[in-house]
N, C-alpha and C positions, 0 to 999 in steps of 0.2 A: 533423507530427502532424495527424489528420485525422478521427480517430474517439477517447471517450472513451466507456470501461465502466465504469458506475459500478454498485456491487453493493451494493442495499438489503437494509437489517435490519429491526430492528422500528422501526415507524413514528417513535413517540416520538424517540427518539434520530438522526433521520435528515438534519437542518437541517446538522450542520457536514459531515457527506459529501459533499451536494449541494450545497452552495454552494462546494466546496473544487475538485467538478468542471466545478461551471461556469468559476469563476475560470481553471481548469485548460485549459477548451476555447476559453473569450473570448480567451486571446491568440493561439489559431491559427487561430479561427475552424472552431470543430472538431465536427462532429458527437457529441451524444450520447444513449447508450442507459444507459437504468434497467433494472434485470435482477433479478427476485425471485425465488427458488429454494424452491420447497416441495421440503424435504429428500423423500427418503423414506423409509417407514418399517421399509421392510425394513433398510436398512442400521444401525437402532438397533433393531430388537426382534424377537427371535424366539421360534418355539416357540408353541403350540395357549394358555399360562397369559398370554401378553400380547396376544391376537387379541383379546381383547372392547376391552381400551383404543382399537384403531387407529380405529374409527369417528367418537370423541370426541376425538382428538387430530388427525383428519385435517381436522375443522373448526372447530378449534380453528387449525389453519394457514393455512385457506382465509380465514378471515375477518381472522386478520393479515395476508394477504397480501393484501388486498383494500384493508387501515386503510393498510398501506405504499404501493400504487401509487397512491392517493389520494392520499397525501398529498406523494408524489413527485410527480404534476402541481400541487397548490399552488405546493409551493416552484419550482417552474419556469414557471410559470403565465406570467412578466414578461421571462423571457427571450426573445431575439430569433434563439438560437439553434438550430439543425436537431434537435428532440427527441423520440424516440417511448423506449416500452417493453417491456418483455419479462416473463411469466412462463412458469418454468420446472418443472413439477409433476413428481412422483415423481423430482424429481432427487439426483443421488449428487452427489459433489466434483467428478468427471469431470465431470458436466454442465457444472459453471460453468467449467471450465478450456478445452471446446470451445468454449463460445462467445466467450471470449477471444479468439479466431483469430483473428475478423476485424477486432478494435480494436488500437488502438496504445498503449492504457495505461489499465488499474484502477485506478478509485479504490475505496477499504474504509474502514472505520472502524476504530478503534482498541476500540472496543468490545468487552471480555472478559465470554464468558457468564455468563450469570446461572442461578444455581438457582431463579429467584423467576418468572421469567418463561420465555416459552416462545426466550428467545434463547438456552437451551440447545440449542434443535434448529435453531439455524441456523448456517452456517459463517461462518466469521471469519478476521480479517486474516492469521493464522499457519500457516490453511490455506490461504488464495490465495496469499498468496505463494511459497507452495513449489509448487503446480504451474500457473499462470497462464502462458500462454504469451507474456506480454507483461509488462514491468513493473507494480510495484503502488504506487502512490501509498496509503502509509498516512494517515491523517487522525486526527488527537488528538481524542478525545470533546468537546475543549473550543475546538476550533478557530473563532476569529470574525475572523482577519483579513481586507483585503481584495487580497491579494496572493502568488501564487504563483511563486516562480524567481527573482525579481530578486537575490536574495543568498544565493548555493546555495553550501555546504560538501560536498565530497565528500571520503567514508571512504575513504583506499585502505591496502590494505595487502600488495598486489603480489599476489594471488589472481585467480583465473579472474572469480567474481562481482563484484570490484569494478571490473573490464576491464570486461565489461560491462555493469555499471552507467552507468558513463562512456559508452556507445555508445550504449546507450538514452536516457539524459537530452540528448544531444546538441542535440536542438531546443532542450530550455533552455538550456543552458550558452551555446550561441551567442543567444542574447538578454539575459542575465543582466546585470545592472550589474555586478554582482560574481560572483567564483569562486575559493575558495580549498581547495587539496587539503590534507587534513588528513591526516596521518600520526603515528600514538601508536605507539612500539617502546617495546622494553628496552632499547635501544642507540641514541644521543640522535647517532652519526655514525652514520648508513644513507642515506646520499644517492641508493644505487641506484634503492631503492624509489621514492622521491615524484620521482627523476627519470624513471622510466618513465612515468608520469601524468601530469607536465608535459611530455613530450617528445611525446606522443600529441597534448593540448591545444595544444600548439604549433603542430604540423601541420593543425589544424583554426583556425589565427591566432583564438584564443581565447583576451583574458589574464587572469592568474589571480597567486596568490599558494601559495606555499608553507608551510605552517605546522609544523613537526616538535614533537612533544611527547613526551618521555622518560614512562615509567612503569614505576621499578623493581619497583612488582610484577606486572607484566605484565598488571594492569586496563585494561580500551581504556574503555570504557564513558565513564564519569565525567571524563577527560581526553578523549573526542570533545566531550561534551557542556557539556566548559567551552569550547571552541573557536567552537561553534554560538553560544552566549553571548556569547563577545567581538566577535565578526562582526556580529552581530544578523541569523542567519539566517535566513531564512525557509522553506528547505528543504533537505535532510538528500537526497544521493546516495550509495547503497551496497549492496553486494553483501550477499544472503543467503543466508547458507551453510544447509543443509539437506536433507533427504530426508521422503519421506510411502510409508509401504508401509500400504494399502487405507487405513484411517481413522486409522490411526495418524499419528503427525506428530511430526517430531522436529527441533528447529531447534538451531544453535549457541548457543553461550552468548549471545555479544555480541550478535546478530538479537534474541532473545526479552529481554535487557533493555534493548536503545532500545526494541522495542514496548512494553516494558511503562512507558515512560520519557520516551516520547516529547512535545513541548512543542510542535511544528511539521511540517507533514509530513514525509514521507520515502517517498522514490522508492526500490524494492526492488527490484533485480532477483537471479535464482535462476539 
């Protein structure tokens, strides 16, 4: 891992993001980029009756985006690590998802918009994850630990996204003190499954532990999340199942309630 993307919000809220991607880059000695995205505003308002608004709303963006990269050099101010920044103006989704390219993993916040502030006009954790070209390290609003990876639980549940999941997380896992594949069915004998995940892990001499947890009404959520609890995890690896046609955004069940659920990071891959 050798480059992190970390994607700023509004200012205010901005502390547990960046210190989750420093943490994120201090153990690989990793380059990182702050990235602010002035949406734009075609993509939220049309028609001659909403053109007088976009003057006051476009500086209204400029000067939050001014309070965030400010305050993105504070909180990095101390570090020792390779850091510049980016602003991204008149940008669409597309925009942030290009600049993805050239990094090895997004950090977002957990942060769901608000009607009260202008973080309604800005993108969030449920739309990078679905088209980021690189995993997305989510980050919990309330995140203050000082440690990322050492005791990673990964979701699997024999699906494409949680393969690679596992591929992408791969620098951590091979650092982690711990790693246990969690698997929640309806059927408490399915050896197949958590043996494909540990057969993979194997191959990469990475040990780990197996956790299988029944759940006759076929709820994952709440049975992943008592796992991450017993473990004392510190990060959450797993696949996000979803689609996005233009702004639209549509995620699977289980993805949208760990984001909305979520206590500790969690590494997304799509």
């Amino acid at each position: 891992m050798k480059s992190v993307l970390i994607h700023l919000t509004d200012g205010n809220g901005l502390s547990p993001c960046v210190n989750a991607g420093l943490l994120l880059a201090a153990r690989f000695d990793a380059k990182v980029r702050g990235v602010y995205a002035i949406p734009s505003l075609a993509a939220s308002f049309w028609g001659s009756e909403s053109a007088e608004f976009i003057p006051t709303l476009e500086n209204q963006l400029r000067k939050t985006a001014e309070f965030t990269l400010t305050k993105f050099k504070e909180l990095t101010a101390n570090s020792s690590l390779t850091i510049d920044h980016k602003l991204l103006e008149n940008a669409f989704l597309s925009s942030i998802a290009e600049e993805s390219f050239g990094h090895d993993v997004m950090v977002a916040t957990q942060l769901r918009k608000s009607p009260e502030t202008m973080v309604e006009m800005e993108y969030q954790a449920p739309d990078l994850v679905v088209v980021s070209a690189c995993p997305t390290l989510v980050v919990p609003k309330e995140f203050k630990a000082e440690v990322i990876g050492e005791r990673i639980v990964i979701a699997w549940n024999n699906s494409r996204e949680a393969s690679r999941a596992i591929r992408d997380a791969l620098p951590l896992l091979k650092k982690a003190q711990s790693v246990v594949v969690a698997h929640v069915s309806p059927n408490h004998h399915d050896p197949v499954t958590a043996c494909q995940a540990s057969e993979y892990l194997h191959n990469h001499a990475i040990p780990h532990t197996v956790v299988m947890r029944q759940s006759p009404t076929h709820a994952v959520t709440a049975p992943l999340l008592d796992i991450v609890a017993e473990h004392k995890s510190d990060l959450l690896v797993m696949g996000a199942w979803g689609h996005s046609r233009l702004r639209e955004l549509v995620l699977g069940g289980v993805t949208r309630e760990i984001l909305d659920q979520l206590s500790i990071p969690a590494l997304m891959s799509h």
